[in-house]
N, CA, C and O atoms as a Maestro MAE file, in Angstrom:
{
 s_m_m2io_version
 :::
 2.0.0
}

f_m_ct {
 s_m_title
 :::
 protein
 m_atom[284] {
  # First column is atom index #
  i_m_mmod_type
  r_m_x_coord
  r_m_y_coord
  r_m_z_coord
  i_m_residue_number
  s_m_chain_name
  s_m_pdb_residue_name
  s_m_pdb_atom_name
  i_m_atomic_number
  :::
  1 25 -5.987 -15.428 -41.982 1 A "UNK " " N  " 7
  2 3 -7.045 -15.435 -42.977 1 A "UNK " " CA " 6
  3 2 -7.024 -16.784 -43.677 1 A "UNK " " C  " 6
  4 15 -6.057 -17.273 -44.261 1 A "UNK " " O  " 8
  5 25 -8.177 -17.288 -43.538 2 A "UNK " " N  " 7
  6 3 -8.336 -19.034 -44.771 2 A "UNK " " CA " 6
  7 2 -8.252 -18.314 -45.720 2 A "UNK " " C  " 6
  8 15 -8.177 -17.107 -45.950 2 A "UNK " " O  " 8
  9 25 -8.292 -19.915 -46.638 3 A "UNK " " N  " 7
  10 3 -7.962 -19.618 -47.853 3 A "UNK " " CA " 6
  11 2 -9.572 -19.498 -48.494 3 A "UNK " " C  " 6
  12 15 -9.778 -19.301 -49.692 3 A "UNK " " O  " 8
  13 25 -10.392 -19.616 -47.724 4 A "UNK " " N  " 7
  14 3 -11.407 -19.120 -48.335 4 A "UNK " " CA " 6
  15 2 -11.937 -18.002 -48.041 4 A "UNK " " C  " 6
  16 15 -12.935 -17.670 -48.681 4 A "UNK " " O  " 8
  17 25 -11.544 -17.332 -47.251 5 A "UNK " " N  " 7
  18 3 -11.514 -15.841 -47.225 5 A "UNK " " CA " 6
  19 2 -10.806 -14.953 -48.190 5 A "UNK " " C  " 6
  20 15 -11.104 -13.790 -48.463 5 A "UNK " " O  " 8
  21 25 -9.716 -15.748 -48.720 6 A "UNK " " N  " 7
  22 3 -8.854 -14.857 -49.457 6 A "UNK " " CA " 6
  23 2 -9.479 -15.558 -51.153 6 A "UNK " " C  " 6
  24 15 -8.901 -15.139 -52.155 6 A "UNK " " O  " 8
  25 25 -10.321 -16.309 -51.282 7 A "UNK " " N  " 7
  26 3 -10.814 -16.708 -52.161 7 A "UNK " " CA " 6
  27 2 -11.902 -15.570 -52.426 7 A "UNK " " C  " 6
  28 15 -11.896 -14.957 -53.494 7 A "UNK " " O  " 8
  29 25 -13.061 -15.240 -51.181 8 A "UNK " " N  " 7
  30 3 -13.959 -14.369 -50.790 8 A "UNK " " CA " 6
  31 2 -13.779 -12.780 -51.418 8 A "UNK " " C  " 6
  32 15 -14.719 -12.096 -51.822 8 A "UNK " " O  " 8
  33 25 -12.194 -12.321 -51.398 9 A "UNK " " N  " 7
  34 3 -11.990 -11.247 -51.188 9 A "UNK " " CA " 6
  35 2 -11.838 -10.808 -52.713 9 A "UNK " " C  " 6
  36 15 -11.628 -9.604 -52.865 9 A "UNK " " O  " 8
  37 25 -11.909 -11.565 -53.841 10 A "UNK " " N  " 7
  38 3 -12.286 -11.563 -55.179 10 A "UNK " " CA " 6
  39 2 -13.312 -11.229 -55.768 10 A "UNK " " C  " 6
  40 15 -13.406 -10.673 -56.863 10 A "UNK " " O  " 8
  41 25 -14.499 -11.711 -54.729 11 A "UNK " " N  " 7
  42 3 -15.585 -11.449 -55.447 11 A "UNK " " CA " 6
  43 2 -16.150 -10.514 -54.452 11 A "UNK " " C  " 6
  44 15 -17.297 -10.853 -54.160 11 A "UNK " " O  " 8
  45 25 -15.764 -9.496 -53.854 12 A "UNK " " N  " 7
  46 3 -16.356 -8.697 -53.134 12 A "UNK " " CA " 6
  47 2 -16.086 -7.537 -54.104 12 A "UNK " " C  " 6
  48 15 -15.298 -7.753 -55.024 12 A "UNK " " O  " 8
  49 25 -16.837 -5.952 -53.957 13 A "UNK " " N  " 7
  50 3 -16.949 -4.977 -54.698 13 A "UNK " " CA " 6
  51 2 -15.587 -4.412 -54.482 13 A "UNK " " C  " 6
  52 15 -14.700 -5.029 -53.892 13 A "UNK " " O  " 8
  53 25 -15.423 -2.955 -55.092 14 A "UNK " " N  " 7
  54 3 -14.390 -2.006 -54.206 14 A "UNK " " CA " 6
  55 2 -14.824 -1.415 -53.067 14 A "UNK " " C  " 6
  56 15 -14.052 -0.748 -52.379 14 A "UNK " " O  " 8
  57 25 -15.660 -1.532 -52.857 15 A "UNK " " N  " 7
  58 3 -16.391 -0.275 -51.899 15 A "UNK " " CA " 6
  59 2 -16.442 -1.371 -50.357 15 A "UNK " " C  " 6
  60 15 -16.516 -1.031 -49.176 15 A "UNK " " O  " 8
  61 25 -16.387 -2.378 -50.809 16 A "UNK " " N  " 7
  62 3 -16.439 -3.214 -49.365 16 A "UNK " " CA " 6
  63 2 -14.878 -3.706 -49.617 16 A "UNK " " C  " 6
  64 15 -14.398 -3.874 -48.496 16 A "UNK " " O  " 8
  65 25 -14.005 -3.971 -50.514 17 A "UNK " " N  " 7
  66 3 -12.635 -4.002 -50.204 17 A "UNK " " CA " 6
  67 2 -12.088 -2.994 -49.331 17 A "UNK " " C  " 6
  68 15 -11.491 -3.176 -48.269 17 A "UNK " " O  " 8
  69 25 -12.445 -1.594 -50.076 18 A "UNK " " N  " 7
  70 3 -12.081 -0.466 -49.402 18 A "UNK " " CA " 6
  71 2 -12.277 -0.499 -47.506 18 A "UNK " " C  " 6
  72 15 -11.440 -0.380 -46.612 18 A "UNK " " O  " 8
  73 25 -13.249 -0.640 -47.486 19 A "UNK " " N  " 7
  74 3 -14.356 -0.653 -45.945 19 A "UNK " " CA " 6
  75 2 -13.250 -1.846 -45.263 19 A "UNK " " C  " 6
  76 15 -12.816 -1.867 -44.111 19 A "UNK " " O  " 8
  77 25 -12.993 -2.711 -46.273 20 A "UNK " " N  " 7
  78 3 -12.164 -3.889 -45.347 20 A "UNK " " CA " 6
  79 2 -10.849 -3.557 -44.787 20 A "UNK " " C  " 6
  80 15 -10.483 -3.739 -43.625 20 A "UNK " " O  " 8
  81 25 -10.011 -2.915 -46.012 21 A "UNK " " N  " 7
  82 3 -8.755 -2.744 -45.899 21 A "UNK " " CA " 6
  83 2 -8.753 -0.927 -44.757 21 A "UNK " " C  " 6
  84 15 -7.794 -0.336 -44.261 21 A "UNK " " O  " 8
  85 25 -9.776 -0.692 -44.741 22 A "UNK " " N  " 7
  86 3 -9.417 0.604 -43.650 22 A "UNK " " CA " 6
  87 2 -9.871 -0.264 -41.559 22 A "UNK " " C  " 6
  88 15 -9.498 -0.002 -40.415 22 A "UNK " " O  " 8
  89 25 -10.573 -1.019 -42.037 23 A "UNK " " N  " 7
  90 3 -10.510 -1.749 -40.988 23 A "UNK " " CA " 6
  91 2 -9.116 -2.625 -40.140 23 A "UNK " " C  " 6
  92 15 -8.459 -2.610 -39.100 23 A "UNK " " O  " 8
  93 25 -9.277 -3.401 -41.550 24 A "UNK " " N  " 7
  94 3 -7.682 -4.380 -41.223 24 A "UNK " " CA " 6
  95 2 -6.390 -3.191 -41.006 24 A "UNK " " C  " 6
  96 15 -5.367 -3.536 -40.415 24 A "UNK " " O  " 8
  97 25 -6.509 -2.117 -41.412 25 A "UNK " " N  " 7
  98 3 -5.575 -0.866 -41.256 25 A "UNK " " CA " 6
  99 2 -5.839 -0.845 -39.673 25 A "UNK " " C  " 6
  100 15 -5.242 -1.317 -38.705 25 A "UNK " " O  " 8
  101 25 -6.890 -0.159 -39.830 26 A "UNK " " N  " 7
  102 3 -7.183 0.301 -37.917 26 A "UNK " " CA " 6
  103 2 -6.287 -0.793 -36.823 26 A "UNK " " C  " 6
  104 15 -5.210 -0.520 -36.294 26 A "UNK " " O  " 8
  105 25 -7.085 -2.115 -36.663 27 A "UNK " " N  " 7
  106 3 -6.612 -3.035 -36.542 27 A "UNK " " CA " 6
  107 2 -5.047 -3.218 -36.182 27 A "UNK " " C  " 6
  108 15 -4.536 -3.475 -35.091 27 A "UNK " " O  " 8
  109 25 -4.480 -3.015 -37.376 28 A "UNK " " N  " 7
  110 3 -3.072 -3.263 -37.057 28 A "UNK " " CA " 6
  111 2 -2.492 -2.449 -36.608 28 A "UNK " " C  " 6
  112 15 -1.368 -2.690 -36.168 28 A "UNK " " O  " 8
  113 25 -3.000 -1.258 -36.550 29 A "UNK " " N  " 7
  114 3 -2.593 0.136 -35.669 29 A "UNK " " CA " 6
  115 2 -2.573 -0.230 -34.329 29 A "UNK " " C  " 6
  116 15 -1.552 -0.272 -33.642 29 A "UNK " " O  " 8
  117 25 -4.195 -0.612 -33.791 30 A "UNK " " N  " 7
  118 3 -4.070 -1.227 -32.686 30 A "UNK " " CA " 6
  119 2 -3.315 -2.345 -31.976 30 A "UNK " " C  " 6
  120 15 -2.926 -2.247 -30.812 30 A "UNK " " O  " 8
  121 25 -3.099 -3.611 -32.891 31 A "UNK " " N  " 7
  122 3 -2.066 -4.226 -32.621 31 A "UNK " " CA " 6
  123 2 -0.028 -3.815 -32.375 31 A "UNK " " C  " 6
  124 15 0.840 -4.369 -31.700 31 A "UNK " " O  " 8
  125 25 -0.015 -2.920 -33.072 32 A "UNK " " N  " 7
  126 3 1.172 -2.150 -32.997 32 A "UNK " " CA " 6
  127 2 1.426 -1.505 -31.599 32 A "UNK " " C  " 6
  128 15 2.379 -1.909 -30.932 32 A "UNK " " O  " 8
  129 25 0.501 -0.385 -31.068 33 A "UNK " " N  " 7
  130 3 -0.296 0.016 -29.781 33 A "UNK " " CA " 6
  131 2 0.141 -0.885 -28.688 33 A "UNK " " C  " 6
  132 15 0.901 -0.340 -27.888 33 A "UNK " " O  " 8
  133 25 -0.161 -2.189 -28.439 34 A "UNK " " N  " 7
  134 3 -0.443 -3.392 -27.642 34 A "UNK " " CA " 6
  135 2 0.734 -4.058 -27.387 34 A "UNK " " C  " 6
  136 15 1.059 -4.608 -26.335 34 A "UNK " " O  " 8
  137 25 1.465 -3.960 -28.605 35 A "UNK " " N  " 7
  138 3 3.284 -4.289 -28.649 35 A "UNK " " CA " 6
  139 2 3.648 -3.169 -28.106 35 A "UNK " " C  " 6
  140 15 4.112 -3.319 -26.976 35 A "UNK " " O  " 8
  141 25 3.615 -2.220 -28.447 36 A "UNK " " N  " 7
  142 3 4.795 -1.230 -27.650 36 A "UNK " " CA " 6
  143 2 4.392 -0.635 -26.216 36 A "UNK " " C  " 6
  144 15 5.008 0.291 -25.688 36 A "UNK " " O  " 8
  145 25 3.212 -1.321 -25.614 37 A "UNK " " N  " 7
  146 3 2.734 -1.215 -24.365 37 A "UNK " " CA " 6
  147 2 2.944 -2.924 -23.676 37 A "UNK " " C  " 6
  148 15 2.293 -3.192 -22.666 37 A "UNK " " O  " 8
  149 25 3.635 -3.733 -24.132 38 A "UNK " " N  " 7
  150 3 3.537 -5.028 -23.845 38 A "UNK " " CA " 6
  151 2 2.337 -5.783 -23.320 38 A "UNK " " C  " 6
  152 15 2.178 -6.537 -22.359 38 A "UNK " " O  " 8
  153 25 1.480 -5.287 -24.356 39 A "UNK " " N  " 7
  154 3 0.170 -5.853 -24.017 39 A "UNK " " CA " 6
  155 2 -0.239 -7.270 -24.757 39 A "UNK " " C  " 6
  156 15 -1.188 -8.017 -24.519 39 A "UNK " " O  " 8
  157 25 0.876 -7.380 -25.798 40 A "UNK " " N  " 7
  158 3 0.159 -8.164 -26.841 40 A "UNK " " CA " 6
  159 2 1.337 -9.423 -26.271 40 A "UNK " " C  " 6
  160 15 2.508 -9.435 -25.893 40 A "UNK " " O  " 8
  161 25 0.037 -10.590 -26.510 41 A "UNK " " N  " 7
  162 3 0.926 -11.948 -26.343 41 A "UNK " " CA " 6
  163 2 1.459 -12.750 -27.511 41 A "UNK " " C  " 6
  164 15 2.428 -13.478 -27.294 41 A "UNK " " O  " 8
  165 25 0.896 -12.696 -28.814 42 A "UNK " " N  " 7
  166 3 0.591 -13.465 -29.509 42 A "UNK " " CA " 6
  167 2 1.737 -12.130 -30.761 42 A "UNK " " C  " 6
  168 15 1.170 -11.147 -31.239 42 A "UNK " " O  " 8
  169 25 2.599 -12.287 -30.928 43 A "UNK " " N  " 7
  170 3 3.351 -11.276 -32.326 43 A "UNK " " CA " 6
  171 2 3.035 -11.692 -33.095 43 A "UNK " " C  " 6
  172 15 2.737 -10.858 -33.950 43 A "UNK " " O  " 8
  173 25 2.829 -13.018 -33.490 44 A "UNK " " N  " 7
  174 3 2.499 -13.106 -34.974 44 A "UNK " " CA " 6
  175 2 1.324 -12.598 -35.389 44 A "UNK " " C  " 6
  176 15 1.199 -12.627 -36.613 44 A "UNK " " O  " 8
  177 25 0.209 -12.037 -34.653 45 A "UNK " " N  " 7
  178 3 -0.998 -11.663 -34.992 45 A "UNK " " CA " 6
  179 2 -1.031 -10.703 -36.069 45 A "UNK " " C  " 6
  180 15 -1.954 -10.575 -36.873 45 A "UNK " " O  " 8
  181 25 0.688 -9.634 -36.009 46 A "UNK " " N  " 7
  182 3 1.015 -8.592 -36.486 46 A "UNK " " CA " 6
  183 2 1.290 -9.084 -37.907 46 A "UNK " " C  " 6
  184 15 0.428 -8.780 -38.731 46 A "UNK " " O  " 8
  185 25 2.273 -9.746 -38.312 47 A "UNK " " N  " 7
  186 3 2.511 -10.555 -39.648 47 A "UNK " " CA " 6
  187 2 1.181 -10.826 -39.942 47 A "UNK " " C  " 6
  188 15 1.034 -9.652 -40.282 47 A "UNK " " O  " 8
  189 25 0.191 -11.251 -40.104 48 A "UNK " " N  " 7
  190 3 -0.469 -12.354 -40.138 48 A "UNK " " CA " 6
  191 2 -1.342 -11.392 -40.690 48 A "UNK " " C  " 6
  192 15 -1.773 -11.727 -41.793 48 A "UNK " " O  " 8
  193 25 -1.940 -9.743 -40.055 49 A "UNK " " N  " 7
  194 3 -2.579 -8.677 -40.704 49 A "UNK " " CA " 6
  195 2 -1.889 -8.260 -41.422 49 A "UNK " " C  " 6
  196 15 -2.502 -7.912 -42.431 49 A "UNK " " O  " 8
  197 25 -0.698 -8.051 -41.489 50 A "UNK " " N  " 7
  198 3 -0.185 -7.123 -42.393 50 A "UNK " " CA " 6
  199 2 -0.174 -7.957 -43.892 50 A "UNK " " C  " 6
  200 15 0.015 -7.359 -44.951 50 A "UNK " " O  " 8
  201 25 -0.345 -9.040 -43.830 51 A "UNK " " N  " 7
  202 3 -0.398 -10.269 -45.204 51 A "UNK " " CA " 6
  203 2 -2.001 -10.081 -45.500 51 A "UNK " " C  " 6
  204 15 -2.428 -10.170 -46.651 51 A "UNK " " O  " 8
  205 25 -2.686 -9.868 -44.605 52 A "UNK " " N  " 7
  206 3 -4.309 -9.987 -44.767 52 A "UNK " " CA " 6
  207 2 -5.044 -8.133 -45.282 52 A "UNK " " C  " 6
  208 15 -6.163 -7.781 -45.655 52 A "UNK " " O  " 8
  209 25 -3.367 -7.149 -44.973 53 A "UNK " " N  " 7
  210 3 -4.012 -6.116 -45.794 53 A "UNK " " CA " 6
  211 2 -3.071 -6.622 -47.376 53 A "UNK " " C  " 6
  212 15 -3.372 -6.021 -48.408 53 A "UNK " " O  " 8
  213 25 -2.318 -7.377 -47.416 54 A "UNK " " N  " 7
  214 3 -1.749 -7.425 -48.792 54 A "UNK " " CA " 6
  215 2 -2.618 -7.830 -49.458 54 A "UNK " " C  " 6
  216 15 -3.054 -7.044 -50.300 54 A "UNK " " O  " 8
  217 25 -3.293 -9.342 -49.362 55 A "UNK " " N  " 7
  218 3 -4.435 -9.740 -50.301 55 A "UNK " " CA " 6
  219 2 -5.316 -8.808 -50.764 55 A "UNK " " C  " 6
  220 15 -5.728 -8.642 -51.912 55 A "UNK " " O  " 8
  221 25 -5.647 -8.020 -49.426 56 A "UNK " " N  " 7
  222 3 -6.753 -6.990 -49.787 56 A "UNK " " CA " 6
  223 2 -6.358 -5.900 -50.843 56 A "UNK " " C  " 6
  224 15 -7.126 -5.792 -51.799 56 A "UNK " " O  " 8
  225 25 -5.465 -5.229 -50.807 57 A "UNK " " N  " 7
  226 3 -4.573 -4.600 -52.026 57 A "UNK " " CA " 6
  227 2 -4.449 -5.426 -52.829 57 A "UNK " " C  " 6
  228 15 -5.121 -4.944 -53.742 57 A "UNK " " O  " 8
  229 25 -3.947 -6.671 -53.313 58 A "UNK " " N  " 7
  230 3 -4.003 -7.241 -54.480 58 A "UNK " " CA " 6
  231 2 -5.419 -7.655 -54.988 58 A "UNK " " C  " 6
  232 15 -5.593 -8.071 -56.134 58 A "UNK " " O  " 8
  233 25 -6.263 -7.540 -54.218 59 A "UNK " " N  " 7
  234 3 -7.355 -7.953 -55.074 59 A "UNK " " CA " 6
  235 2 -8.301 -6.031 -55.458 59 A "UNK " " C  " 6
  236 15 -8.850 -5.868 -56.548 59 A "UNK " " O  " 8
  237 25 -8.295 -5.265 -54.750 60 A "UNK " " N  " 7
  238 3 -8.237 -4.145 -54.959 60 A "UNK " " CA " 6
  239 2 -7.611 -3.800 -56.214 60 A "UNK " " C  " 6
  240 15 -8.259 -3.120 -57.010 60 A "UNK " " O  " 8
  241 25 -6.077 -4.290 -56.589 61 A "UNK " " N  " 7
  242 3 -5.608 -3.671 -57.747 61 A "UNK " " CA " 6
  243 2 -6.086 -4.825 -58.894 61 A "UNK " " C  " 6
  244 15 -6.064 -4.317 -60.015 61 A "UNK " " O  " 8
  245 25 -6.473 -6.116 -58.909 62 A "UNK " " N  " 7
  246 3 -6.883 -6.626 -59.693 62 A "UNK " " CA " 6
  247 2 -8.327 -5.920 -60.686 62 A "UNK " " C  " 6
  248 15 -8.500 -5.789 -61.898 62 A "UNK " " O  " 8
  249 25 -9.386 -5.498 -59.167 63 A "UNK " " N  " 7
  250 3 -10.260 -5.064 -59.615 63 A "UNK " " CA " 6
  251 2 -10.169 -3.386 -60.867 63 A "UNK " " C  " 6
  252 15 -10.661 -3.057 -61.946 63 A "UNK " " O  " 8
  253 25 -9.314 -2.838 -59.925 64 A "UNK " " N  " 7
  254 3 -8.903 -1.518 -60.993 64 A "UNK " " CA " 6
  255 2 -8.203 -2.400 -62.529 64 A "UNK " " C  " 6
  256 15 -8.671 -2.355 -63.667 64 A "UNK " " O  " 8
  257 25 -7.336 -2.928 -62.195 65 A "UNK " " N  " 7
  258 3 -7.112 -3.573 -63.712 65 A "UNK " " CA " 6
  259 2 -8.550 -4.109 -64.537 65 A "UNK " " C  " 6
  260 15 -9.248 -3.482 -65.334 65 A "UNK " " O  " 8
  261 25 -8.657 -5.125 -64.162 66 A "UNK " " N  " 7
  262 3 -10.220 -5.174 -64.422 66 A "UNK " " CA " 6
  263 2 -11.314 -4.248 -65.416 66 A "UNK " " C  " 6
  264 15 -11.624 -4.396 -66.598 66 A "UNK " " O  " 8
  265 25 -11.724 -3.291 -64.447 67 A "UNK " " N  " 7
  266 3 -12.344 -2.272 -64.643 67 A "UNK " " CA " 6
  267 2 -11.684 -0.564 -65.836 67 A "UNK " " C  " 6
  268 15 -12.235 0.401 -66.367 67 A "UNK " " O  " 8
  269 25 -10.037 -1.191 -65.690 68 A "UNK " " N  " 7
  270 3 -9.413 -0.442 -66.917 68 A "UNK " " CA " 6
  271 2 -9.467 -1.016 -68.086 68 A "UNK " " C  " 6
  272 15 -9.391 -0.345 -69.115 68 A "UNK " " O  " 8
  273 25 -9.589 -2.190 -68.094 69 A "UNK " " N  " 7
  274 3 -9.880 -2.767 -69.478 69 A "UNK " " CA " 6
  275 2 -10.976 -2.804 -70.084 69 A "UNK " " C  " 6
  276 15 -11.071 -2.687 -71.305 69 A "UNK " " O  " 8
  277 25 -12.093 -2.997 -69.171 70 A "UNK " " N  " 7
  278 3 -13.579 -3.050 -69.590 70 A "UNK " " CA " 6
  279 2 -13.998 -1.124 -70.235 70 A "UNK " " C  " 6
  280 15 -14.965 -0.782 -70.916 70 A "UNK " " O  " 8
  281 25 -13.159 -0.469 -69.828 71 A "UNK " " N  " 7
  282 3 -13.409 0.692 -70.724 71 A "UNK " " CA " 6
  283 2 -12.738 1.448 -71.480 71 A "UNK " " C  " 6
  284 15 -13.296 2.351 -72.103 71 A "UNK " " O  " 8
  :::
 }
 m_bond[283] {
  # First column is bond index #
  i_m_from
  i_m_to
  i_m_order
  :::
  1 1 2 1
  2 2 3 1
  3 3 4 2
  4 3 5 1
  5 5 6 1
  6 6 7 1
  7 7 8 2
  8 7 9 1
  9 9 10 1
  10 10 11 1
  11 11 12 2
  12 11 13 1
  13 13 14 1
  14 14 15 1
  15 15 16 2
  16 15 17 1
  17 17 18 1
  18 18 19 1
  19 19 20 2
  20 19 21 1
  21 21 22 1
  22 22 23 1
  23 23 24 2
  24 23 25 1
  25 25 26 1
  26 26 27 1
  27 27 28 2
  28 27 29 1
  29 29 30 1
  30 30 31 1
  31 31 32 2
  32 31 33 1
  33 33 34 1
  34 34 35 1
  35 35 36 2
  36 35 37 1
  37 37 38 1
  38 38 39 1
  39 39 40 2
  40 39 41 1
  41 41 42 1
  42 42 43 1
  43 43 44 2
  44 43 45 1
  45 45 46 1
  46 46 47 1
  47 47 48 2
  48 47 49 1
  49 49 50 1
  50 50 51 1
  51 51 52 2
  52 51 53 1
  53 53 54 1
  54 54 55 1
  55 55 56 2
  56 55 57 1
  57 57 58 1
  58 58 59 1
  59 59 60 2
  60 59 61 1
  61 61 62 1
  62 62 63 1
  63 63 64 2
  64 63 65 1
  65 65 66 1
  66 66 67 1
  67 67 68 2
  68 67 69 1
  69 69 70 1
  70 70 71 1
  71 71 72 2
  72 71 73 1
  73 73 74 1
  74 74 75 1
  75 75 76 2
  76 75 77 1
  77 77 78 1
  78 78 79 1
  79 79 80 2
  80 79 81 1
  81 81 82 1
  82 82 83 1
  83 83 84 2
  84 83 85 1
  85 85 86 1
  86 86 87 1
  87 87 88 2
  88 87 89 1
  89 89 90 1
  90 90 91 1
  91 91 92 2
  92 91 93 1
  93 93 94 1
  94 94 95 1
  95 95 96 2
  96 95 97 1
  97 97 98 1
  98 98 99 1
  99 99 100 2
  100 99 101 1
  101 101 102 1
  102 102 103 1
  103 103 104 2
  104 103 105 1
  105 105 106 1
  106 106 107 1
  107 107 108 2
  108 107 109 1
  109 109 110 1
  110 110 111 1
  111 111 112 2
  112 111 113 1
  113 113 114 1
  114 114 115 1
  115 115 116 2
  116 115 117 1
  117 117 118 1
  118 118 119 1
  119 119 120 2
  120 119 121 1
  121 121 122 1
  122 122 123 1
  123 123 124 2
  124 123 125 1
  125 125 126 1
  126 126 127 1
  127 127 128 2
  128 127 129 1
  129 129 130 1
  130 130 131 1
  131 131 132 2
  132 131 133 1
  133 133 134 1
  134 134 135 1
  135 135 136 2
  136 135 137 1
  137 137 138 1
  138 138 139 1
  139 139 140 2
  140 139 141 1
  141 141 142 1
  142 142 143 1
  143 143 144 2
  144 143 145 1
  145 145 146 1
  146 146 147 1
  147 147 148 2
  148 147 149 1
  149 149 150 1
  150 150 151 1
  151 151 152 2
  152 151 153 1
  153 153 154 1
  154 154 155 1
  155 155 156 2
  156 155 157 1
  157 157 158 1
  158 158 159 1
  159 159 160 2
  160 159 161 1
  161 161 162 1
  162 162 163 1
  163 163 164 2
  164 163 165 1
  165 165 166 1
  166 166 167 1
  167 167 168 2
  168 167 169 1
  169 169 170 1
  170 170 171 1
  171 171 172 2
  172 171 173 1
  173 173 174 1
  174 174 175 1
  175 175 176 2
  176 175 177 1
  177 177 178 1
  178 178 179 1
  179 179 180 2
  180 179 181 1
  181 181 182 1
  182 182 183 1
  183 183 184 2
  184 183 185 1
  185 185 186 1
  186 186 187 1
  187 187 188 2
  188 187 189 1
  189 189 190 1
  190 190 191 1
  191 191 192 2
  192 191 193 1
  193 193 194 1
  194 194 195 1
  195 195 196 2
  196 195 197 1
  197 197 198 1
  198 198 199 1
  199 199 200 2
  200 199 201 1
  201 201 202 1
  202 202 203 1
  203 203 204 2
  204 203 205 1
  205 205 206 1
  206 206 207 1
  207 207 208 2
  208 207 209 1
  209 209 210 1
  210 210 211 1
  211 211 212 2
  212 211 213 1
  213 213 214 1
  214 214 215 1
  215 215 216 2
  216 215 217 1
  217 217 218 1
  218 218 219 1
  219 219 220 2
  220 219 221 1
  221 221 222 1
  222 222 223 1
  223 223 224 2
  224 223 225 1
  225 225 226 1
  226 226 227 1
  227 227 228 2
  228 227 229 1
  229 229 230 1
  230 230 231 1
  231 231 232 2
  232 231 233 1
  233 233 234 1
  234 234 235 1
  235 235 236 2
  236 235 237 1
  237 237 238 1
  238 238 239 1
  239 239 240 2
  240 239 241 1
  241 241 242 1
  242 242 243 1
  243 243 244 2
  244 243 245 1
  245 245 246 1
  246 246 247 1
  247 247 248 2
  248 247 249 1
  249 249 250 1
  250 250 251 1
  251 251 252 2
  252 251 253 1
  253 253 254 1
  254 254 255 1
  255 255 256 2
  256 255 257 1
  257 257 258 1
  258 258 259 1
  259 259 260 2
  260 259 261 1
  261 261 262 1
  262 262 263 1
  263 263 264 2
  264 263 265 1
  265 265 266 1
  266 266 267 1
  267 267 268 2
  268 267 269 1
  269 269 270 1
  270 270 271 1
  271 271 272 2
  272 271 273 1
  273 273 274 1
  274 274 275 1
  275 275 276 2
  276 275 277 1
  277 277 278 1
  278 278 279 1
  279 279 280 2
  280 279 281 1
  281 281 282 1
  282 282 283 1
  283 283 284 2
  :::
 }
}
């Protein structure tokens, strides 16, 4: 993920964080899948989502903070 994607992922809603982070979930399911069938060439692909669902959770919990203060 650039860093302007992870810049991106700030100003997106919850409802498309959400939509993102069940994707990037799927995703790494499948990548997991691909390793234990020795399908996958590339391992770091695995690190590399699992950091790209972290942002997505941290900006997810930013937004709930956020949105706890404003009421």
């Amino acid at each position: 993920m650039k860093t302007k994607d992870k810049k991106d992922l700030f100003t997106k809603t919850e409802k498309e964080l959400k939509k993102l982070l069940l994707e990037a979930k799927d995703n790494l399911f499948n990548l997991r899948i691909d390793l234990s069938q020795n399908k996958l060439k590339n391992t770091t692909s695995l690190m590399l989502k699992r950091k790209e669902i972290a942002w997505i959770l941290t900006a997810l919990k930013e937004k709930e903070i956020e949105n706890a203060k404003n009421n």
